[in-house]
C-alpha positions as CSV (number, residue, x, y, z in Angstrom):
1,X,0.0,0.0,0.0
2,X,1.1,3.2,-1.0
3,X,1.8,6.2,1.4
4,X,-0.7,8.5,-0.7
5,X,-3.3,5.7,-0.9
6,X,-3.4,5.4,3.2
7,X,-6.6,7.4,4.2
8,X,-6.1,9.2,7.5
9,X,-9.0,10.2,9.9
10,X,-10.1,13.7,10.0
11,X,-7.0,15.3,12.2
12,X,-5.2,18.4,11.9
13,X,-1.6,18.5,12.5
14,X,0.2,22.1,12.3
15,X,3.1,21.7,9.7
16,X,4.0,25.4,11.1
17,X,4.5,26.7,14.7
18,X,5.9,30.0,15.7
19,X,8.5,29.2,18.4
20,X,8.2,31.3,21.3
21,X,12.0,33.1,21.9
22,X,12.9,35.3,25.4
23,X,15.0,37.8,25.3
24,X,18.3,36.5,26.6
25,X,19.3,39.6,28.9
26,X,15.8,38.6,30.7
27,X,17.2,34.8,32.0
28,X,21.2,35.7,31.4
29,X,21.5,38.8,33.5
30,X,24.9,40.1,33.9
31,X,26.5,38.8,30.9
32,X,26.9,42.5,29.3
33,X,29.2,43.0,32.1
34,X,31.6,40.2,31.6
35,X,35.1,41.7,30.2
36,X,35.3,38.4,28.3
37,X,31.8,38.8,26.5
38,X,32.3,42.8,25.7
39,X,35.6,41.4,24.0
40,X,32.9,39.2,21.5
41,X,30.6,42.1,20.2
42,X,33.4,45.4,21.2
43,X,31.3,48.7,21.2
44,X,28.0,46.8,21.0
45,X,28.0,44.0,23.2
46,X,24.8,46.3,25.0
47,X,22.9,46.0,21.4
48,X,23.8,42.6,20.7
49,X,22.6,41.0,23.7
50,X,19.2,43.3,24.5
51,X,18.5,41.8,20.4
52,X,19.8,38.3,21.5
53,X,16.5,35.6,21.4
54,X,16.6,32.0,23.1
55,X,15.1,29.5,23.2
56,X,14.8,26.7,25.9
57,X,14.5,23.4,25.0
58,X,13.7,20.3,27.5
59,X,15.4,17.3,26.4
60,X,18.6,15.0,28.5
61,X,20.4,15.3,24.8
62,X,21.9,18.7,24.3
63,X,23.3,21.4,26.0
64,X,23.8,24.4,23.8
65,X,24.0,25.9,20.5
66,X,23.0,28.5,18.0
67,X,20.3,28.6,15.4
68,X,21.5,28.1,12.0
69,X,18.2,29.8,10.6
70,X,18.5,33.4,12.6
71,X,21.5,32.9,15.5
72,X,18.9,32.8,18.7
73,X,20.1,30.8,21.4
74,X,19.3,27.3,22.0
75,X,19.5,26.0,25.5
76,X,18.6,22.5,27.2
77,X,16.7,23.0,30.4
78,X,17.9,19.9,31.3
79,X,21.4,21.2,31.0
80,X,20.7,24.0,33.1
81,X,19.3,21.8,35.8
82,X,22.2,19.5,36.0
83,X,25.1,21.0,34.7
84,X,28.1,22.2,35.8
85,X,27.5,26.1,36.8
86,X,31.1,26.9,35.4
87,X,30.5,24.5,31.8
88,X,27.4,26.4,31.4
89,X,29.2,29.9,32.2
90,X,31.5,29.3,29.7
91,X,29.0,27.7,27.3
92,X,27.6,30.8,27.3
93,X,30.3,32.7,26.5
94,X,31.3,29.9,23.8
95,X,27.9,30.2,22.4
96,X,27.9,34.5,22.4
97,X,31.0,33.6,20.4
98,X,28.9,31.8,17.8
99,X,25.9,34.4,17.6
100,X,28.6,36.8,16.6
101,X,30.0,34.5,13.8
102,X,26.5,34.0,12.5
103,X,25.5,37.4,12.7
104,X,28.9,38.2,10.7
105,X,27.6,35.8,8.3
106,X,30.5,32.9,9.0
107,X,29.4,29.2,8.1
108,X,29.3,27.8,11.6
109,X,30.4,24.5,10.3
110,X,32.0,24.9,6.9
111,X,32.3,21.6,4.9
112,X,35.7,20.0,5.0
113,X,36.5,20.3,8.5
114,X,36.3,17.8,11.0
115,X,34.6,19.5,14.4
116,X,37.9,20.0,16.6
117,X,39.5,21.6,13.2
118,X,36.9,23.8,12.7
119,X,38.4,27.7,12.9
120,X,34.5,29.2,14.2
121,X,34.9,26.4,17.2
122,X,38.9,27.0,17.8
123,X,37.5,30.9,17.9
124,X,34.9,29.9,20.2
125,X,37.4,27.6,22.3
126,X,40.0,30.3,22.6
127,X,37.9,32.8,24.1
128,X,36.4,30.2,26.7
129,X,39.6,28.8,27.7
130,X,41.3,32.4,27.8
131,X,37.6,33.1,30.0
132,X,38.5,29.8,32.1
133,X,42.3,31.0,32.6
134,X,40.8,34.3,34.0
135,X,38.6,32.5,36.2
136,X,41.7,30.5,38.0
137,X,41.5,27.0,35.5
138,X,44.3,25.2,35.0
139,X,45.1,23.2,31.8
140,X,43.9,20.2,33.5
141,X,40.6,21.6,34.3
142,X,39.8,23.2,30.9
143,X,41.2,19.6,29.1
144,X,38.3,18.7,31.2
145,X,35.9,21.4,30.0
146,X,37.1,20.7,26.2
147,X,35.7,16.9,26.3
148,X,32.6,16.5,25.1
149,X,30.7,13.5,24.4
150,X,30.9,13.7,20.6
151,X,34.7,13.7,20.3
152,X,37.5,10.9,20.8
153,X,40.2,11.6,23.0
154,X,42.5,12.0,20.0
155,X,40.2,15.0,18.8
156,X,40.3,16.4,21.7
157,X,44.0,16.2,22.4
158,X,43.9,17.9,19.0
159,X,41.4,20.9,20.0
160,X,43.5,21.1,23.3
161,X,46.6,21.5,21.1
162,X,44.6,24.2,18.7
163,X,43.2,26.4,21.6
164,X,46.7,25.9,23.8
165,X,45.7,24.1,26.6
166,X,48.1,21.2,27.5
167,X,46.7,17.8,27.1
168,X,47.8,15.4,30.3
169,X,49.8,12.4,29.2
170,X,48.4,9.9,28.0
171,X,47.5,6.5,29.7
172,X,49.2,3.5,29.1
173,X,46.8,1.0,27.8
174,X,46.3,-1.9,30.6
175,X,45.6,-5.3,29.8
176,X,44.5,-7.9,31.7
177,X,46.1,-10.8,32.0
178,X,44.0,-13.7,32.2
């Protein structure tokens, strides 16, 4: 049987929903302020954000990105229940990185580039782990923040080496011996 032959009952199903967006500045307070995120947007970091939309999402997959239709925020609510309070500070910034990106019309993720290669997340990465040196990290703590679940250990070793935090040594391999 045929998808177009298969009769459905009388439903309606909305193919188009407005998504409801805050204004960042109104969940995000004090983020105009940061030296760090004035360094992002320069002379209109105040403009930038007060324009900035997000939009929360509630799923246990996700943390944080940036629309590739109109560079709103998108941000798990999951993640802000459970997260780390310093990963999601410097999410944040990582993510204001992005919106600027976007808004300078920069390909987030440009073809040919594996993710830890990419130069909009190296910029992105940069700025967070010169925000995390600020804050008192050390190399071992931001190798720490740089791991992500999508990313082998050799990708991030890689990203470490790009953004120039130090990588620990690596671990022998152990085998059991039976």
């Amino acid at each position: 049987m045929s998808p177009k032959s298969v009769k459905l009952p009388d439903v309606q199903i909305p193919r188009v929903i407005r998504l409801k967006y805050d204004p960042f500045l109104r969940h995000f307070k004090g983020f105009e302020k940061i030296p760090a995120v004035r360094a992002i947007f320069g002379a209109r970091t105040d403009e930038a954000l007060r324009k900035l939309k997000v939009e929360f999402f509630s799923s246990r997959w996700g943390f944080m990105g940036v629309s590739d239709e109109d560079g709103h925020l998108l941000v798990s609510t999951h993640y802000l229940r459970t997260g780390n309070r310093r990963d999601i500070y410097l999410d944040v910034v990582h993510e204001l990185v992005h919106v600027r990106q976007f808004r300078e019309g920069k390909e987030l993720f440009a073809d040919g580039f594996e993710y830890p290669d990419l130069p909009t997340e190296i910029e992105a990465y940069r700025t967070c782990v010169a925000e995390g040196r600020r804050l008192g990290m050390n190399d071992r703590e931001l190798f720490q923040y740089l791991k992500v679940e999508w990313m082998s250990d050799p990708d991030v070793r890689r990203l470490a080496r790009h953004v120039g935090v130090k990588p620990p040594p690596k671990r022998a391999s152990s085998r059991r011996k039976k």
